[in-house]
PDB file of the backbone (N, CA, C, O) and the ligand in Angstrom, with CONECT records:
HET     ZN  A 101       1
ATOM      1  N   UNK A   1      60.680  64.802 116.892  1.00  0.00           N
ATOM      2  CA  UNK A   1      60.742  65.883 115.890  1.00  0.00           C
ATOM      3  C   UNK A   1      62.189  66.096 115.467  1.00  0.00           C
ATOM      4  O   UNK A   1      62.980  66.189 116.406  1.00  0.00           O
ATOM      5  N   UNK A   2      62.675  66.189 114.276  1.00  0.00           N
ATOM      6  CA  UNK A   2      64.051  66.400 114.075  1.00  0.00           C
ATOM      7  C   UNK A   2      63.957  67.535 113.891  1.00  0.00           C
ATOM      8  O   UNK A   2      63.048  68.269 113.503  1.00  0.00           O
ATOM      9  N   UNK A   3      65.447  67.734 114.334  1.00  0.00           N
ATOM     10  CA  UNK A   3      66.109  69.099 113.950  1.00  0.00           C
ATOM     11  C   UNK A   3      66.411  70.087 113.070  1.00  0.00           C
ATOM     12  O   UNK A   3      67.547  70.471 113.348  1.00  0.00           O
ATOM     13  N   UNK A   4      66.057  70.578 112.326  1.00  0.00           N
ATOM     14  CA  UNK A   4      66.663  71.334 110.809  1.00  0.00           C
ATOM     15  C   UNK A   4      67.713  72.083 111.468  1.00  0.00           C
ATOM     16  O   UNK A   4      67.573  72.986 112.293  1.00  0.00           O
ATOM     17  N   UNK A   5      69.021  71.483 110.894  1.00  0.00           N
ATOM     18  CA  UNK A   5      70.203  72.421 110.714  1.00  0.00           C
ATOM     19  C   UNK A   5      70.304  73.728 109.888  1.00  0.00           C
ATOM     20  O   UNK A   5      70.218  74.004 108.691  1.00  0.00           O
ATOM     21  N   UNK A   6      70.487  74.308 110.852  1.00  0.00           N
ATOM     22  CA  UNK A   6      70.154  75.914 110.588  1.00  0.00           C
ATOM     23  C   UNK A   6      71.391  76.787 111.196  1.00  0.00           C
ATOM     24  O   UNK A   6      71.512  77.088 112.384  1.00  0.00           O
ATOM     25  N   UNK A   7      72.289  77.135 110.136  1.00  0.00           N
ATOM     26  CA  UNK A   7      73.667  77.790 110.596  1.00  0.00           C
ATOM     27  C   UNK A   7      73.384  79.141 110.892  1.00  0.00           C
ATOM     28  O   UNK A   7      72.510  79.812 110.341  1.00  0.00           O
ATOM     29  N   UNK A   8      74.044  79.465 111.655  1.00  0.00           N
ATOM     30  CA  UNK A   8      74.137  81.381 112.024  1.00  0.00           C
ATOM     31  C   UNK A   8      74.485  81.366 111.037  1.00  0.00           C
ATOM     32  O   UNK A   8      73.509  80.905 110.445  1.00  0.00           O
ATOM     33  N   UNK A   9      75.534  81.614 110.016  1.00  0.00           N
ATOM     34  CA  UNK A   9      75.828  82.834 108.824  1.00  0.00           C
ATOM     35  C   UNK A   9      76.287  81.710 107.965  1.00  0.00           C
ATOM     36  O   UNK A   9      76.281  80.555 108.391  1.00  0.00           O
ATOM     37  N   UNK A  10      76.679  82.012 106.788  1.00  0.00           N
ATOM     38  CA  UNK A  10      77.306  81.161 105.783  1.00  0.00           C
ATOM     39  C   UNK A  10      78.764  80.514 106.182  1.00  0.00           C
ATOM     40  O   UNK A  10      79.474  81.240 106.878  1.00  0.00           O
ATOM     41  N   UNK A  11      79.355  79.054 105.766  1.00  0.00           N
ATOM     42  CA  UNK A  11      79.762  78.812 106.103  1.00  0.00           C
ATOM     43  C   UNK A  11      81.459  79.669 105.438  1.00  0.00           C
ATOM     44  O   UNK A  11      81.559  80.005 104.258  1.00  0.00           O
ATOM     45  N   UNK A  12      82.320  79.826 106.210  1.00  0.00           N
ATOM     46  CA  UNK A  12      83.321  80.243 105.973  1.00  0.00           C
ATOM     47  C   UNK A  12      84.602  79.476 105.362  1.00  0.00           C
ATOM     48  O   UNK A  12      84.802  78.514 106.104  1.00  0.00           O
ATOM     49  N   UNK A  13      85.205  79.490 104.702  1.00  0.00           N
ATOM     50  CA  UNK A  13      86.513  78.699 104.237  1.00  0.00           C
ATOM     51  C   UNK A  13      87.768  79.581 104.440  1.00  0.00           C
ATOM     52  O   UNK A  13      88.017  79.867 103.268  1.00  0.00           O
ATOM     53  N   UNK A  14      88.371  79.971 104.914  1.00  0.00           N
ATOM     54  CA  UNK A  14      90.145  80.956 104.694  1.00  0.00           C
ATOM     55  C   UNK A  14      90.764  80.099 104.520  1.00  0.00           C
ATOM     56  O   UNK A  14      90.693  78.988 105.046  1.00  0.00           O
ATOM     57  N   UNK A  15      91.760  80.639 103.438  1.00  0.00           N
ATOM     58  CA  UNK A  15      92.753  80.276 103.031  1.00  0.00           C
ATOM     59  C   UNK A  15      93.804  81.273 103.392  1.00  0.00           C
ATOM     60  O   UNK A  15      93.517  82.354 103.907  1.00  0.00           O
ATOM     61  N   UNK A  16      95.247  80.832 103.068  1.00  0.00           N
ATOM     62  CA  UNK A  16      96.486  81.556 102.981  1.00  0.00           C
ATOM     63  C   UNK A  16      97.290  81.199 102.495  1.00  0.00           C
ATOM     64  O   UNK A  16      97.541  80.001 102.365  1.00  0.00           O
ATOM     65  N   UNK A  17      98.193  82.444 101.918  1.00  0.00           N
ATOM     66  CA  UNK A  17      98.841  82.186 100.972  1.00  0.00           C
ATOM     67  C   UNK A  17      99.935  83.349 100.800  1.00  0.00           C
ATOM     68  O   UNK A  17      99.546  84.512 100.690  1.00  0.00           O
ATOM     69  N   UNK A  18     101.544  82.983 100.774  1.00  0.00           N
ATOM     70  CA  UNK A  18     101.816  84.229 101.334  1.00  0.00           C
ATOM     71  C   UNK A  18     102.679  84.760 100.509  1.00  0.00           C
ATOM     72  O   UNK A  18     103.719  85.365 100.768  1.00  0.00           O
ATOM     73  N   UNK A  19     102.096  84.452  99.283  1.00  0.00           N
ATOM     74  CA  UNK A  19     102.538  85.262  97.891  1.00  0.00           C
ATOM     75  C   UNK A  19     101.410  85.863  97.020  1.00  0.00           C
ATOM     76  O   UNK A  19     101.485  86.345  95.889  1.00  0.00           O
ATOM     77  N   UNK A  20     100.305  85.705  97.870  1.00  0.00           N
ATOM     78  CA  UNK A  20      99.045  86.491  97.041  1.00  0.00           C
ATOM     79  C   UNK A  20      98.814  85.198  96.133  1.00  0.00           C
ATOM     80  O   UNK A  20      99.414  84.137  95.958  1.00  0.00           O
ATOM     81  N   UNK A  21      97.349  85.958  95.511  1.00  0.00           N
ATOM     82  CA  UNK A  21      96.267  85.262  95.073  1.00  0.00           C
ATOM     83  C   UNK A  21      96.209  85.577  93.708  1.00  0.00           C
ATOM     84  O   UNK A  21      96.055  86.766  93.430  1.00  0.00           O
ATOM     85  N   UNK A  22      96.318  84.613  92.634  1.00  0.00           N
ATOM     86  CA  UNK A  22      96.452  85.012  91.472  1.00  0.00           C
ATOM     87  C   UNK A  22      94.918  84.875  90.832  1.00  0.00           C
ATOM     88  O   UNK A  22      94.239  83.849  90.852  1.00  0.00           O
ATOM     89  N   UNK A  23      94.593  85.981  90.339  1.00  0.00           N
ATOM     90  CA  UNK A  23      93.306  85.900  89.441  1.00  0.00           C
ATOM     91  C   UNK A  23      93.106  85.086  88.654  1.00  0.00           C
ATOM     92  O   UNK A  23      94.030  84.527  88.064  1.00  0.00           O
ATOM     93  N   UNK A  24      91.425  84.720  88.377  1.00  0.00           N
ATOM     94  CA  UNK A  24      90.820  83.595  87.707  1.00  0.00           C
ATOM     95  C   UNK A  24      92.126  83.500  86.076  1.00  0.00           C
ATOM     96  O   UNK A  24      92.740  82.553  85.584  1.00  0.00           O
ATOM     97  N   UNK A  25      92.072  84.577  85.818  1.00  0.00           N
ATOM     98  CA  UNK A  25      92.297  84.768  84.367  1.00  0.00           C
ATOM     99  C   UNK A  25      93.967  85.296  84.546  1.00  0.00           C
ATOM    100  O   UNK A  25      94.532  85.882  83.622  1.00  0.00           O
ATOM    101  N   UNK A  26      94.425  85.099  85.421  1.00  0.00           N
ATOM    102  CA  UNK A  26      96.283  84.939  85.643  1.00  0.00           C
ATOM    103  C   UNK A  26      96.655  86.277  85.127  1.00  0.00           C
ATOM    104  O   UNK A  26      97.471  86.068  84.230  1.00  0.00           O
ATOM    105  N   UNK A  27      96.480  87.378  85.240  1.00  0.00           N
ATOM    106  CA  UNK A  27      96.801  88.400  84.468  1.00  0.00           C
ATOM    107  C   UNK A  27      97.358  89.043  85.837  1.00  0.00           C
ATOM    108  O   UNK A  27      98.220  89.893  85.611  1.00  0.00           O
ATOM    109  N   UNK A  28      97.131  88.883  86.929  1.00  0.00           N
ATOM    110  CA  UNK A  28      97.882  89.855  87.799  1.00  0.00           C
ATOM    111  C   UNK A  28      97.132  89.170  89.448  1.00  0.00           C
ATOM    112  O   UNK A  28      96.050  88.582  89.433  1.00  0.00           O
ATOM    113  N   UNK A  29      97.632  89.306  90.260  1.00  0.00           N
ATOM    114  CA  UNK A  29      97.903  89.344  91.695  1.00  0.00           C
ATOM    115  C   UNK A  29      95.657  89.614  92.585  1.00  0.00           C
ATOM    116  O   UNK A  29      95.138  90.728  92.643  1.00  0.00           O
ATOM    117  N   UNK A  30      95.440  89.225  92.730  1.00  0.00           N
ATOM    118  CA  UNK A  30      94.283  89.723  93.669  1.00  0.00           C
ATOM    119  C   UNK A  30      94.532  91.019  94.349  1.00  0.00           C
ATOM    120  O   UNK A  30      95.425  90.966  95.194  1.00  0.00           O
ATOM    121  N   UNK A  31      93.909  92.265  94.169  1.00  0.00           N
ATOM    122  CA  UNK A  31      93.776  93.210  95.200  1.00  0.00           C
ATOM    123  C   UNK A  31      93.352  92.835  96.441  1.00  0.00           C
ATOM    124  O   UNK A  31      92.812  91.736  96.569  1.00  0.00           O
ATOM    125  N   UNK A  32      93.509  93.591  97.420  1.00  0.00           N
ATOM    126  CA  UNK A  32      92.971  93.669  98.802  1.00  0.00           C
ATOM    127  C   UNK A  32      91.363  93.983  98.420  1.00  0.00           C
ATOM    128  O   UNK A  32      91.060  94.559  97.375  1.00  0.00           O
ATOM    129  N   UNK A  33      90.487  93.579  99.292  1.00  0.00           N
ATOM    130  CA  UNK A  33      88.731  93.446  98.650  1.00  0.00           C
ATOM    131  C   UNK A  33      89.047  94.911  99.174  1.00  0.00           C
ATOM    132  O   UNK A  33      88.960  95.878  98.418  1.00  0.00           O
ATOM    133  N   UNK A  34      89.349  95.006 100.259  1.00  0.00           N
ATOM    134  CA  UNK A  34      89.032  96.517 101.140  1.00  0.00           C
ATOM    135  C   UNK A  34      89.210  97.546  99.849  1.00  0.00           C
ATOM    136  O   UNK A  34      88.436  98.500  99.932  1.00  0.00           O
ATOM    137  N   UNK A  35      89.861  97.558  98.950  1.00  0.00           N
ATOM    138  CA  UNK A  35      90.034  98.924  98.182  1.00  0.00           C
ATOM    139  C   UNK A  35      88.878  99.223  97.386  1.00  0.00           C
ATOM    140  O   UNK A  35      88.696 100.369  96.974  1.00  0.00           O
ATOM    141  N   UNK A  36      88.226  98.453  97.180  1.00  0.00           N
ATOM    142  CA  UNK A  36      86.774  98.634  96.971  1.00  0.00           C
ATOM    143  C   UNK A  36      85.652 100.066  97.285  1.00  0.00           C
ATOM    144  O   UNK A  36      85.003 100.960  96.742  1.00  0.00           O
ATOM    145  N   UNK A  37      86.138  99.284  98.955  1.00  0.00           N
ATOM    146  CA  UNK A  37      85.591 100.728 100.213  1.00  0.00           C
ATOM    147  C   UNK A  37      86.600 101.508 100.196  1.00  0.00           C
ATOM    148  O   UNK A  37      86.222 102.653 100.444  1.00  0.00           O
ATOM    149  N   UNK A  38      87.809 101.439 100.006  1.00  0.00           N
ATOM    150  CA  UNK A  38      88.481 102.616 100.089  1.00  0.00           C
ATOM    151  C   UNK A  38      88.500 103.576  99.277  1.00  0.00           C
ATOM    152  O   UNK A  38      88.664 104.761  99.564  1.00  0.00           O
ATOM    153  N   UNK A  39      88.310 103.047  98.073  1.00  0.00           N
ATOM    154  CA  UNK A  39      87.756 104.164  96.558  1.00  0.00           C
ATOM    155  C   UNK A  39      86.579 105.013  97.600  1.00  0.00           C
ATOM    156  O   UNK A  39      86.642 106.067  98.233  1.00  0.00           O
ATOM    157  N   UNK A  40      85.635 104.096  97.435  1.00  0.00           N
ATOM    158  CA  UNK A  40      84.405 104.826  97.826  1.00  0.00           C
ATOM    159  C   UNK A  40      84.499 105.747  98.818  1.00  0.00           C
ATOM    160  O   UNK A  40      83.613 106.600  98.849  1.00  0.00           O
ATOM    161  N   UNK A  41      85.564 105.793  99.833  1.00  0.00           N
ATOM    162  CA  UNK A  41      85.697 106.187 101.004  1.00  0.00           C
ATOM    163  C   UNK A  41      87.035 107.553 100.496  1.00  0.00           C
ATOM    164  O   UNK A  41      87.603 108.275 101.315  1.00  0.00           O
ATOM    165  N   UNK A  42      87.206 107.577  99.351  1.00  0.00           N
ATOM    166  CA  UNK A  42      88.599 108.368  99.061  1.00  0.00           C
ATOM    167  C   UNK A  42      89.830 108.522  99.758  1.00  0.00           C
ATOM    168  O   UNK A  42      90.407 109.585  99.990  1.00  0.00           O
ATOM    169  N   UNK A  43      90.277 107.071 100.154  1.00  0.00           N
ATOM    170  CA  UNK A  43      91.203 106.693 100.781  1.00  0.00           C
ATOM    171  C   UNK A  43      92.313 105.998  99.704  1.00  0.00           C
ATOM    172  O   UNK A  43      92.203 105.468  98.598  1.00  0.00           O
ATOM    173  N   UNK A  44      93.456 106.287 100.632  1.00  0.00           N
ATOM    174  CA  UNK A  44      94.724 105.476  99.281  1.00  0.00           C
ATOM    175  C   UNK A  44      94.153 104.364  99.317  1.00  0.00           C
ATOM    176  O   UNK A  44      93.162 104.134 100.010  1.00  0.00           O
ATOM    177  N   UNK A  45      94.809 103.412  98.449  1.00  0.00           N
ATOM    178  CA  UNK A  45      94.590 101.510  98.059  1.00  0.00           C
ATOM    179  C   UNK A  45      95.375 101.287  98.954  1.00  0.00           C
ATOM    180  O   UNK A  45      96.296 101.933  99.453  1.00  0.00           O
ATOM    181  N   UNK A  46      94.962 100.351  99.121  1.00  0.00           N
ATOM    182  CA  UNK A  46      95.822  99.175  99.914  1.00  0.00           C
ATOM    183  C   UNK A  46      96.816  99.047  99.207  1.00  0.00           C
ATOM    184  O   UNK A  46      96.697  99.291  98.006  1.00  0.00           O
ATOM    185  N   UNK A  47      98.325  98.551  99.839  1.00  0.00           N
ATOM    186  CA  UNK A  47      99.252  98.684  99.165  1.00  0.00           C
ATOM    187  C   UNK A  47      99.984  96.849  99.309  1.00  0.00           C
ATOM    188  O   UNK A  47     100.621  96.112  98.557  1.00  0.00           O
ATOM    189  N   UNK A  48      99.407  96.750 100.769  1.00  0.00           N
ATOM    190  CA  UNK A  48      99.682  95.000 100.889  1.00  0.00           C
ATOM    191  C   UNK A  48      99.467  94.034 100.064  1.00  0.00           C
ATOM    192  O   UNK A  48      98.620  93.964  99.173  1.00  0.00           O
ATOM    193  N   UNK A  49     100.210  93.332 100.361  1.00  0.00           N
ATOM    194  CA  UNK A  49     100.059  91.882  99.351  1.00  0.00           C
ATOM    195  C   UNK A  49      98.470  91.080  99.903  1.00  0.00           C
ATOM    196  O   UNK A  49      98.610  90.670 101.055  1.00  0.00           O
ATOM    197  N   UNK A  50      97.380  90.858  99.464  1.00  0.00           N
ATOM    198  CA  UNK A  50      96.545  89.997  99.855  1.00  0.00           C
ATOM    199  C   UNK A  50      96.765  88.259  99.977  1.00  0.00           C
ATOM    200  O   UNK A  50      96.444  87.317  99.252  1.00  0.00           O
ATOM    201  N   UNK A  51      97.327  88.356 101.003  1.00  0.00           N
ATOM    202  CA  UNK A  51      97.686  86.716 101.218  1.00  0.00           C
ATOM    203  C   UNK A  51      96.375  86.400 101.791  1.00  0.00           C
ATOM    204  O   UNK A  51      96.537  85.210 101.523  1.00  0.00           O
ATOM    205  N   UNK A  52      95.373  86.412 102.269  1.00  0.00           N
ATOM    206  CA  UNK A  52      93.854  86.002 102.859  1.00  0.00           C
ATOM    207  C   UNK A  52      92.931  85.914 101.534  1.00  0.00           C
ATOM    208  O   UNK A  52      92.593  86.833 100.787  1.00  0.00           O
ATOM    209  N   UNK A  53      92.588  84.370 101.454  1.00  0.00           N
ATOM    210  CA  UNK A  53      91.323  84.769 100.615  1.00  0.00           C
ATOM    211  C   UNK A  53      90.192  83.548 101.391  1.00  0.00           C
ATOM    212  O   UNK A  53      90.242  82.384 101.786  1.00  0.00           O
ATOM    213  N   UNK A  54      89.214  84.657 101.300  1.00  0.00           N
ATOM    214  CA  UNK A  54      88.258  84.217 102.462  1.00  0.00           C
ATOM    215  C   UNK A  54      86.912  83.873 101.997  1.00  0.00           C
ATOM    216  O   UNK A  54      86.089  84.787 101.927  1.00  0.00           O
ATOM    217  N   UNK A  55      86.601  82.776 101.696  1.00  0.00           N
ATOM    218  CA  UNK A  55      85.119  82.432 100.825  1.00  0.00           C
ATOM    219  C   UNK A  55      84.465  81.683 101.820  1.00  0.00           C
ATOM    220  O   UNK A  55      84.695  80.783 102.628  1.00  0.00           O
ATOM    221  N   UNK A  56      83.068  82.810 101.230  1.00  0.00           N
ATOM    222  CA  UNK A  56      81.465  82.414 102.075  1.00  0.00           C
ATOM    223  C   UNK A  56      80.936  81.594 101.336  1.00  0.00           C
ATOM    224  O   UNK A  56      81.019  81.692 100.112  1.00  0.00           O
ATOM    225  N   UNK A  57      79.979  80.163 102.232  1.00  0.00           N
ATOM    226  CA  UNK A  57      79.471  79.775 101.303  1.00  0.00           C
ATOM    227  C   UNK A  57      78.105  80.246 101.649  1.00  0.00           C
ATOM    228  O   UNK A  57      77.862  80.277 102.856  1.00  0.00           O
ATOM    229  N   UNK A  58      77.148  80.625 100.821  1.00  0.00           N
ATOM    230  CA  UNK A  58      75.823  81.199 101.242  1.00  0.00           C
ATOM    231  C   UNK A  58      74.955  79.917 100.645  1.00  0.00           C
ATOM    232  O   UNK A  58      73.760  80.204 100.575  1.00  0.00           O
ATOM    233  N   UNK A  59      75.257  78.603 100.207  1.00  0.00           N
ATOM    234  CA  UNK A  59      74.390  78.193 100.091  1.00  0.00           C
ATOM    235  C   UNK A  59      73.776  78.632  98.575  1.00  0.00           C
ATOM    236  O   UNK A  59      74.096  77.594  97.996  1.00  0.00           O
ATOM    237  N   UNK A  60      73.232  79.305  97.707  1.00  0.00           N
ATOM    238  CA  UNK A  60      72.989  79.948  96.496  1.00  0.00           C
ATOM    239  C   UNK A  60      74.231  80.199  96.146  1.00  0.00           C
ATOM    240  O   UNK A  60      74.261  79.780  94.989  1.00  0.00           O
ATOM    241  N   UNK A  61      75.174  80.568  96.368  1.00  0.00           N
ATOM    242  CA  UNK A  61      76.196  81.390  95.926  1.00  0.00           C
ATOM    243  C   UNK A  61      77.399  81.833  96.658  1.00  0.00           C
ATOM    244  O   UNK A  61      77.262  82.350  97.767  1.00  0.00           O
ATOM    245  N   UNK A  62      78.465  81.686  96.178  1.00  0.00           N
ATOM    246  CA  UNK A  62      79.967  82.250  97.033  1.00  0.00           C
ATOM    247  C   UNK A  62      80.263  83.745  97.128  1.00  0.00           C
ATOM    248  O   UNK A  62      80.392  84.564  96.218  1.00  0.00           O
ATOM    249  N   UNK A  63      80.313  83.847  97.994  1.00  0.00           N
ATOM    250  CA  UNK A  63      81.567  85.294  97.809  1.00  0.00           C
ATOM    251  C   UNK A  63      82.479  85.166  98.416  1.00  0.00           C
ATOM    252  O   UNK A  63      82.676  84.720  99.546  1.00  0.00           O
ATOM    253  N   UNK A  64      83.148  85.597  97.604  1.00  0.00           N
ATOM    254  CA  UNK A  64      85.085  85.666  97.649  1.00  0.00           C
ATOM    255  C   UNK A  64      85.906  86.860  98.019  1.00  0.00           C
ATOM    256  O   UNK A  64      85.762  87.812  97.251  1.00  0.00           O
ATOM    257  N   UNK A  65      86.602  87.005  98.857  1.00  0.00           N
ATOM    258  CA  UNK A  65      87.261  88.657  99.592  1.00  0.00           C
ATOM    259  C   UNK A  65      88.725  88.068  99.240  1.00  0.00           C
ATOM    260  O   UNK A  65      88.910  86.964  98.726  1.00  0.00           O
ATOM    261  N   UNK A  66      89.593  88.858  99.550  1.00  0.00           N
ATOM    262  CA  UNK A  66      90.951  88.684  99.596  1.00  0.00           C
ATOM    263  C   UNK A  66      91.731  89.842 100.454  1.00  0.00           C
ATOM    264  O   UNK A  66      91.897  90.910  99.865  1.00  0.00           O
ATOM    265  N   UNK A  67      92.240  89.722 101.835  1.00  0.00           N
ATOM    266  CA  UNK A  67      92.388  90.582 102.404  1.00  0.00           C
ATOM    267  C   UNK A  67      94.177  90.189 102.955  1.00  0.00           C
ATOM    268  O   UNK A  67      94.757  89.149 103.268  1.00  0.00           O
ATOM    269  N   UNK A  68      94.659  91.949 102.831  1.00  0.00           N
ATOM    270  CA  UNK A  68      96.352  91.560 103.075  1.00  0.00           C
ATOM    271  C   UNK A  68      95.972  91.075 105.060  1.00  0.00           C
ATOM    272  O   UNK A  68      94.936  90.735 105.631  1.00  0.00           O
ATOM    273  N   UNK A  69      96.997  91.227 105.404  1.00  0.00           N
ATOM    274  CA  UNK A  69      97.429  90.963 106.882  1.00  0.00           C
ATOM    275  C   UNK A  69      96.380  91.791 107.373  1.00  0.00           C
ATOM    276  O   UNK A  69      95.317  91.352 107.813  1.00  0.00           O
ATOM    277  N   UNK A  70      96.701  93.050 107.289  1.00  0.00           N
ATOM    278  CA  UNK A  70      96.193  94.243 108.051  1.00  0.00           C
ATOM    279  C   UNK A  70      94.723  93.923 107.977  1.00  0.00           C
ATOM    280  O   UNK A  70      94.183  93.844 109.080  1.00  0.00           O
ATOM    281  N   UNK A  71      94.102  93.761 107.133  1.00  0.00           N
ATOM    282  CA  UNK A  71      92.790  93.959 106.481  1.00  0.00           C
ATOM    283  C   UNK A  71      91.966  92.797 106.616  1.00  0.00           C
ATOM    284  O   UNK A  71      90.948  92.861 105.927  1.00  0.00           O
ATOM    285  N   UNK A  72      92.096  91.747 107.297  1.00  0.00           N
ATOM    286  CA  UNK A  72      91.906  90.837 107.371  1.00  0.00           C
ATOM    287  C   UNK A  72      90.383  91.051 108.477  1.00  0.00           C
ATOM    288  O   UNK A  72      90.402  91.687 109.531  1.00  0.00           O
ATOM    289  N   UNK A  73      89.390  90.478 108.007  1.00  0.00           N
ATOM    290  CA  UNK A  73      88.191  91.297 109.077  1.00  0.00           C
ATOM    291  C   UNK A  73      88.434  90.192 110.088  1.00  0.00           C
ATOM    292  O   UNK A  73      88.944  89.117 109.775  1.00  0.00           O
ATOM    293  N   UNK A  74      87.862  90.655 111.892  1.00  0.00           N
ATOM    294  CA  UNK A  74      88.280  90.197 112.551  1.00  0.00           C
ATOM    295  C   UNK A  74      87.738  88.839 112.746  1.00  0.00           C
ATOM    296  O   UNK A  74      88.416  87.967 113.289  1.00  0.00           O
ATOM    297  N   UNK A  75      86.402  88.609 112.273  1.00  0.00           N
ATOM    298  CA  UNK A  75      85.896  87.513 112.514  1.00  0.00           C
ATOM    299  C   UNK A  75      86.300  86.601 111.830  1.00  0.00           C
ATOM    300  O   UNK A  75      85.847  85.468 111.987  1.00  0.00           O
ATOM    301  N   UNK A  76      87.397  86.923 110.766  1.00  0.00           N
ATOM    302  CA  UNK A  76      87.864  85.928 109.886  1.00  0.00           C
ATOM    303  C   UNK A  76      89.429  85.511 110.591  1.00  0.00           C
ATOM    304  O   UNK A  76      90.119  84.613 110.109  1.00  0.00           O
ATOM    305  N   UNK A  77      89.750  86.128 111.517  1.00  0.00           N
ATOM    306  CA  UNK A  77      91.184  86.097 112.058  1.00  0.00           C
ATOM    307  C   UNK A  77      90.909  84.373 112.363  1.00  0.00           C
ATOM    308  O   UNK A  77      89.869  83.788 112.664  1.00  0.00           O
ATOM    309  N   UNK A  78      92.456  83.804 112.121  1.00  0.00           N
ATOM    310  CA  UNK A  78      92.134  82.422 112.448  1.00  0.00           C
ATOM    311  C   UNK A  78      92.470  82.123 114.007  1.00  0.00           C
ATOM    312  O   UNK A  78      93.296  82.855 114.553  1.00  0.00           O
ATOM    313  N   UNK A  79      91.771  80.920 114.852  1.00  0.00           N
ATOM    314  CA  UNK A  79      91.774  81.090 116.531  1.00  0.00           C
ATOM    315  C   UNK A  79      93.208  81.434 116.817  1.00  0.00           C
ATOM    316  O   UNK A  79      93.651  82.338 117.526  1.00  0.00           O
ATOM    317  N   UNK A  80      94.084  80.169 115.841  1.00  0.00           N
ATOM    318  CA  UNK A  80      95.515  80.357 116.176  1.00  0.00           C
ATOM    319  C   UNK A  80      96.355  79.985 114.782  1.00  0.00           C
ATOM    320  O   UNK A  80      96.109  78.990 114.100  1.00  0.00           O
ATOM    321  N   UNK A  81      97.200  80.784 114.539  1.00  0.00           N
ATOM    322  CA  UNK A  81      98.402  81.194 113.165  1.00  0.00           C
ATOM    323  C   UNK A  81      98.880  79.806 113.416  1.00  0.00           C
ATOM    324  O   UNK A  81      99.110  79.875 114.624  1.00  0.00           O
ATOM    325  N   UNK A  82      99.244  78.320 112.978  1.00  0.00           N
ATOM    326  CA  UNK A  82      99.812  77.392 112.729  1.00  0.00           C
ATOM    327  C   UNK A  82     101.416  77.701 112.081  1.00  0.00           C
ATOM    328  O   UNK A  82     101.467  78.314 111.015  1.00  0.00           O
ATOM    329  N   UNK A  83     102.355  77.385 112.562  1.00  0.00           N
ATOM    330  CA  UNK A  83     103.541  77.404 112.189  1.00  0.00           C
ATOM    331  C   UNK A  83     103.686  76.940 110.770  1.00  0.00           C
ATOM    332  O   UNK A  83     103.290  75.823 110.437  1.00  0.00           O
ATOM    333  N   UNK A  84     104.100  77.556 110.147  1.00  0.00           N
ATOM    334  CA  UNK A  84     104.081  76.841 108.497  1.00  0.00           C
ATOM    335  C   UNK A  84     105.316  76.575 108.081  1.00  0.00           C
ATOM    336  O   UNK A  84     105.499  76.079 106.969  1.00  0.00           O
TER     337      UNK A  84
HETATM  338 ZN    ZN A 101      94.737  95.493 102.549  1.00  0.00          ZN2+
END
């Protein structure tokens, strides 16, 4: 009987970048995704540079985050920071 490969969650890609993430359409810098929830949450914006941009692949469809240092969710932390 074979196996069907069957992942726990979508597959993950991070990137970094440590001048931020320039939008599709070059007009300005990527926000931090978190300010999103922070509106909603009536919290200041993020004020960090989003050097993390972190794409799911779901298979149907991507989603794309961009998170500074701080904000970086933990499961996306990489095992170990590579000297660059
Ligand atoms: Zn942030």
């Amino acid at each position: 009987m074979d196996a069907i490969h069957d992942h726990d969650g979508p597959e993950v890609r991070i990137f970094h970048r440590p001048a931020g993430w320039v939008l599709p359409d070059y007009t300005d810098l990527a926000d931090c995704t978190t300010n999103y929830h922070r509106a909603q949450d009536g919290r200041p914006a993020c004020t960090g540079i989003a050097v993390w941009k972190v794409v799911e692949d779901h298979g149907m469809h991507l989603t794309i985050g961009f998170y500074c240092d701080a904000d970086l969710p933990a499961e996306h932390q990489p095992a170990t920071t590579p000297a660059v």
